[in-house]
C-alpha positions as CSV (number, residue, x, y, z in Angstrom):
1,X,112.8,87.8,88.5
2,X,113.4,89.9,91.3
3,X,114.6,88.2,94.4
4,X,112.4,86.9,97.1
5,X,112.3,87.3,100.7
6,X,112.0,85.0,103.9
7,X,110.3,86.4,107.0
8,X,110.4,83.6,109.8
9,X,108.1,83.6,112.4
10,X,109.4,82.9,115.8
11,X,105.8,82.9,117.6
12,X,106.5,79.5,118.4
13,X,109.3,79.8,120.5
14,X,107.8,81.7,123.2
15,X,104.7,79.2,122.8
16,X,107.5,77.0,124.1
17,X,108.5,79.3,126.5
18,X,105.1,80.3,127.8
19,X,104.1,76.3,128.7
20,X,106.7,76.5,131.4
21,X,107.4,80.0,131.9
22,X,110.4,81.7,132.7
23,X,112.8,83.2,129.9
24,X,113.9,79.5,128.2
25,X,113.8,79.6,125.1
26,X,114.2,82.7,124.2
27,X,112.4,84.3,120.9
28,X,115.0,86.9,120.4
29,X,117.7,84.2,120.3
30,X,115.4,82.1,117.5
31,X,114.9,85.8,116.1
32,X,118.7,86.4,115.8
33,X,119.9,82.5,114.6
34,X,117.4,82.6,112.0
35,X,118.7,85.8,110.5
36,X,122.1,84.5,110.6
37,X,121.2,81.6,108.5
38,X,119.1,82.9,105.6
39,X,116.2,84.8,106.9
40,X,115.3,88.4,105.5
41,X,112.9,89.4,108.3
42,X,111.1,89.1,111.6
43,X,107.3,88.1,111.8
44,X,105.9,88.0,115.2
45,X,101.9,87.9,116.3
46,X,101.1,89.8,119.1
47,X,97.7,88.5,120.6
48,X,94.9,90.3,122.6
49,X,95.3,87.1,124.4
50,X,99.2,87.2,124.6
51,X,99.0,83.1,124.1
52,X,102.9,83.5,122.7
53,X,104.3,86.7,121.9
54,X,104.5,89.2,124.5
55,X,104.6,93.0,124.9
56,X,108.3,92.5,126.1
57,X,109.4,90.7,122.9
58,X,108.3,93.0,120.9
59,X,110.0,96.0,122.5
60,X,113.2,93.2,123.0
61,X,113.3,92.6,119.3
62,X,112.7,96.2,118.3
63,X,116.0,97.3,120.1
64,X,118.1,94.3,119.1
65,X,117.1,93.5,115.8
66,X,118.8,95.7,112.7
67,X,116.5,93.4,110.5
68,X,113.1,94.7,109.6
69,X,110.2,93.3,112.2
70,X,107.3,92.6,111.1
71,X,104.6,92.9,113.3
72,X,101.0,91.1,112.7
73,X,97.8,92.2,115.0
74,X,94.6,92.7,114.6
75,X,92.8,95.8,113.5
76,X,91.5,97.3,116.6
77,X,92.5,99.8,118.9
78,X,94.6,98.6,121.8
79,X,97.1,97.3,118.8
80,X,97.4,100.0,116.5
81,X,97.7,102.2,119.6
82,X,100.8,99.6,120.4
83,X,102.2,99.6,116.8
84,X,102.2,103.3,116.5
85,X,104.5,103.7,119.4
86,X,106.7,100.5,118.6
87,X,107.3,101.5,115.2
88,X,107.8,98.1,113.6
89,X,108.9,98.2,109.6
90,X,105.8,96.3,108.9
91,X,102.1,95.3,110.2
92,X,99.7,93.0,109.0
93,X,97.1,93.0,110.1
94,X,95.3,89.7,110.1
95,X,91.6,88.3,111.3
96,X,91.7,87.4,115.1
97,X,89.2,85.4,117.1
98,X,90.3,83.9,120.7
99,X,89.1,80.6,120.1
100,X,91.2,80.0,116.9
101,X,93.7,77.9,116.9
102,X,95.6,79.6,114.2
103,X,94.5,82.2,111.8
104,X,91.7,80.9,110.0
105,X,91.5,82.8,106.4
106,X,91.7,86.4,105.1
107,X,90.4,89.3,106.6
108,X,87.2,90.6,105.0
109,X,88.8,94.1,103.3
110,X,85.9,94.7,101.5
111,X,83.2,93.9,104.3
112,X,85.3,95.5,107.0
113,X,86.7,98.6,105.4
114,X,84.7,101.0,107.6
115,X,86.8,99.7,110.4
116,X,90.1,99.3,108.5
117,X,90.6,102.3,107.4
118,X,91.3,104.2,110.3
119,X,93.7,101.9,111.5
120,X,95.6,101.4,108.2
121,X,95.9,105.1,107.7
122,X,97.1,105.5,111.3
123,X,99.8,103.1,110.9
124,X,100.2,104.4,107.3
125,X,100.6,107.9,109.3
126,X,103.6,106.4,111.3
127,X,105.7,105.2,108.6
128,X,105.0,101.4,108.6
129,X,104.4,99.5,105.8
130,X,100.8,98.3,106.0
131,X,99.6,94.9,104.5
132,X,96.2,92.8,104.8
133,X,95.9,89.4,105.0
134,X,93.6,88.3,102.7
135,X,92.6,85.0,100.8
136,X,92.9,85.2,96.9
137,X,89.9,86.6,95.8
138,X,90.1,90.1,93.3
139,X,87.4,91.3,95.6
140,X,89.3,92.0,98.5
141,X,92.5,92.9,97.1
142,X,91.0,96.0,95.1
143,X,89.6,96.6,98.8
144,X,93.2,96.6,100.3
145,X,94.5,99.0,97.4
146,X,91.7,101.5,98.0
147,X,92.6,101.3,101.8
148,X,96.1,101.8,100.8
149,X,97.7,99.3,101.9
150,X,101.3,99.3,100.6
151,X,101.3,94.9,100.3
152,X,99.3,92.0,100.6
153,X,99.7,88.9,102.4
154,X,98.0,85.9,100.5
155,X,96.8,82.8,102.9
156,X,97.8,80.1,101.3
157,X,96.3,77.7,103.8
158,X,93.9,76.3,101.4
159,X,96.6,75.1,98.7
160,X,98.6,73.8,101.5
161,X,95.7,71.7,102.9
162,X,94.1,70.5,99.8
163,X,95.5,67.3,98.3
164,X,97.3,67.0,95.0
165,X,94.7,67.2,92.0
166,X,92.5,69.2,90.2
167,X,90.7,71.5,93.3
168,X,94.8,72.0,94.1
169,X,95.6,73.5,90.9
170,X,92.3,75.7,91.0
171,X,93.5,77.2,94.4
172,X,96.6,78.1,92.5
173,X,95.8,79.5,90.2
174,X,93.5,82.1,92.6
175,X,96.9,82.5,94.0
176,X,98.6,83.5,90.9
177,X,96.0,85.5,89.6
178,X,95.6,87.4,92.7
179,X,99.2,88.0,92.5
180,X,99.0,89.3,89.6
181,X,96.7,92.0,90.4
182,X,98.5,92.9,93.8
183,X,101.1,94.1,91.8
184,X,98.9,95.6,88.9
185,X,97.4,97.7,91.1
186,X,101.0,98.8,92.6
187,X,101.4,96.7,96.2
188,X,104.0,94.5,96.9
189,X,103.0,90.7,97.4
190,X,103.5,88.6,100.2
191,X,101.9,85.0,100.4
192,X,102.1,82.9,104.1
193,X,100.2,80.2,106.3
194,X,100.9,76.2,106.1
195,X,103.8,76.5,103.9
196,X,106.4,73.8,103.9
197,X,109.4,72.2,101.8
198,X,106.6,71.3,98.9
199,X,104.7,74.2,99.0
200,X,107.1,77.4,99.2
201,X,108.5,76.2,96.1
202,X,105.8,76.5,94.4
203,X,104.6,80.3,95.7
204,X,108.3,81.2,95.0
205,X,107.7,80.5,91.4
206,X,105.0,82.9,91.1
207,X,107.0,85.8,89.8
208,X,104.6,88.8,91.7
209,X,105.3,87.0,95.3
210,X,108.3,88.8,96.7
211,X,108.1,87.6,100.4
212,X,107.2,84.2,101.8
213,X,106.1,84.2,105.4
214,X,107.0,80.8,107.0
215,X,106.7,79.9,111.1
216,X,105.0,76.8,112.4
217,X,106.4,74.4,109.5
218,X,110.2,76.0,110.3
219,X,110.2,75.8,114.0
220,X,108.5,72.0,114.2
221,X,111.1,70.5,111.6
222,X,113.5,72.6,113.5
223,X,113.1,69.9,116.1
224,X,114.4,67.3,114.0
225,X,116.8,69.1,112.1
226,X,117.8,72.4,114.0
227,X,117.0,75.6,113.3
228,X,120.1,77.0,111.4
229,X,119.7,73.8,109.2
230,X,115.7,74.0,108.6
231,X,116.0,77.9,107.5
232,X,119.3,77.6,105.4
233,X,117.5,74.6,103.3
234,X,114.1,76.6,103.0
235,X,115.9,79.8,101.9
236,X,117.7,77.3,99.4
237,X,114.7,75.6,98.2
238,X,113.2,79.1,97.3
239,X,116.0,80.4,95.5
240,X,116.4,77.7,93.5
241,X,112.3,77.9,92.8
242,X,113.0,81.2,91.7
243,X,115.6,80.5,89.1
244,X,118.5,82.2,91.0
């Protein structure tokens, strides 16, 4: 199989940061120490709400980092006019409402494509790989490959949340299946949201997923276990899960 990536999302971090304010601790630093111990890439999220990521990071990272960024927002105007001129390697763009805690589920590709559209061709137009984040359903991804987006992210917040047993194995086996077409119809497939030590493993083994997306689970056992330590054994844990 071909080998599989680890973006880390540092979000987090300036969560941290923000409660007290200040610069301490720093998301570029998190940024730069997890690429030094096993990370492929950079996810950040920046908000309309700003909640953790900031329009400073962004630029910060895009300067210091060799390592692609890859930048999630949501599909409307104020962001794509931001990603255009930032120039990240990547965008996701990903369902946003201010009350969420977290991201809730997929965006709704097929639904929404009057509004997509312009923005994925726009950032299309600037030379930034363009994904959707979408839950497992064949629906939406032949929605994302007529948008043409180049990948799609998979929320795999559903398998992480649902106990072991048979409604488990049903919500992987959307998973594989929608992997499956991603790459039939000639996109490259991520997969992210609520992975941990159990779960990644599992997503790693699905031979179409070539990124994992991993934040909140990293940077929480990070606490325990530090951060070098945490990404080198989830990088591990993958590799092996893929057979290399």
């Amino acid at each position: 199989m071909t080998p599989i990536r680890l973006g880390v999302n540092v979000d987090h971090v300036a969560t941290l940061r923000n409660a007290r304010g200040g610069a301490h601790p720093d998301p570029l630093a998190a940024a730069r120490l997890v690429l030094a111990h096993g990370a492929d890439s950079i996810t950040i999220h920046l908000r309309e709400d700003r909640r953790h990521i900031r329009d400073a990071d962004c630029r910060a990272m895009r300067d210091a980092l060799e390592a692609p960024i890859n930048l999630e927002m949501a599909a409307t105007a104020e962001m794509q006019a931001i990603a255009v001129a930032l120039r990240p390697h990547a965008c996701c763009l990903v369902p946003e409402r201010r009350a969420e805690v977290t991201t809730e589920g997929g965006l709704d590709a097929a639904g929404g494509a009057a509004a997509l559209a312009p923005v994925v061709g726009a950032l299309n137009g600037a030379g930034i790989r363009t994904s959707l984040f979408l839950d497992p359903d064949p629906r939406q991804v032949e929605a994302a490959a007529r948008l043409g987006a180049r990948a799609v992210e998979l929320h795999t917040g559903r398998f992480c949340d649902t106990p072991p047993g048979k409604d488990r194995e049903a919500e992987l086996g959307r998973l594989r299946e929608a992997a499956r077409l991603v790459a039939s119809l000639g996109m490259e497939c991520h997969a992210g949201h609520g992975l941990d030590y159990e779960a990644a493993p599992v997503l790693a083994a699905i031979p179409e997923v070539v990124e994992l997306n991993i934040g909140h689970f990293l940077m929480g056992q990070a606490l325990f276990d530090g951060l070098p330590a945490v990404v080198a054994r989830m990088r591990g844990i993958m590799e092996r899960a893929r057979g290399g």
